[in-house]
Each structure stands twice: as structure tokens, then as C-alpha cells.
C-alpha angles and dihedrals in degrees: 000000000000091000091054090050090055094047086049091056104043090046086058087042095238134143108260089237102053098043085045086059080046106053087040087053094045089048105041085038081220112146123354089000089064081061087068091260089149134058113206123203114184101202127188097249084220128023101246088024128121081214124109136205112207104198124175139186132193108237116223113220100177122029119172 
């Protein structure tokens, strides 16, 4: 929901709009996320459950 997205930026500490750009490219895998910048784990929400999680994160390669 909207209202998720806007808690999920504001816990990172990043602009809407921007983790919103993120979260499309990561998706879509359209630009930087085709080069392998994101690592995507798919989680039963509950053990037993039919349920999944998707969770991503952005890798750092350079950090300096």
C-alpha cells in the first residue's frame, strides 16, 4: 500500500520518490537493477504457510 511505501522510506531515511524509483527499477530489473545491484530472497511468511515474503536489498559495491 501507499502508506507501507512511505513507512519504508522514512525507516531507511530516503526521499519517497526516490525509494519509490528504487523499488520500480529493482522490480522491473530495468537499468542498474539488469547489472545484478539488488539481491532478492522470496521467504514463507510463516513456516507451514502458502504465504511469501519477497524481500530485497540494494548491494554496495563500492563503498568508500
Amino acid at each position: 500500500s501507499e502508506e507501507d511505501v512511505s513507512r519504508e522510506a522514512q525507516e531507511i531515511e530516503m526521499e519517497r520518490e526516490r525509494y519509490v524509483g528504487d523499488l520500480h527499477l529493482a522490480l522491473t530489473g530495468e537499468g542498474p537493477a539488469a547489472e545484478g545491484e539488488y539481491s532478492f530472497h522470496l521467504t514463507p511468511e510463516r513456516p507451514g504457510r502458502p504465504l511469501l515474503q519477497l524481500s530485497y536489498e540494494k548491494v554496495q559495491n563500492d563503498i568508500s
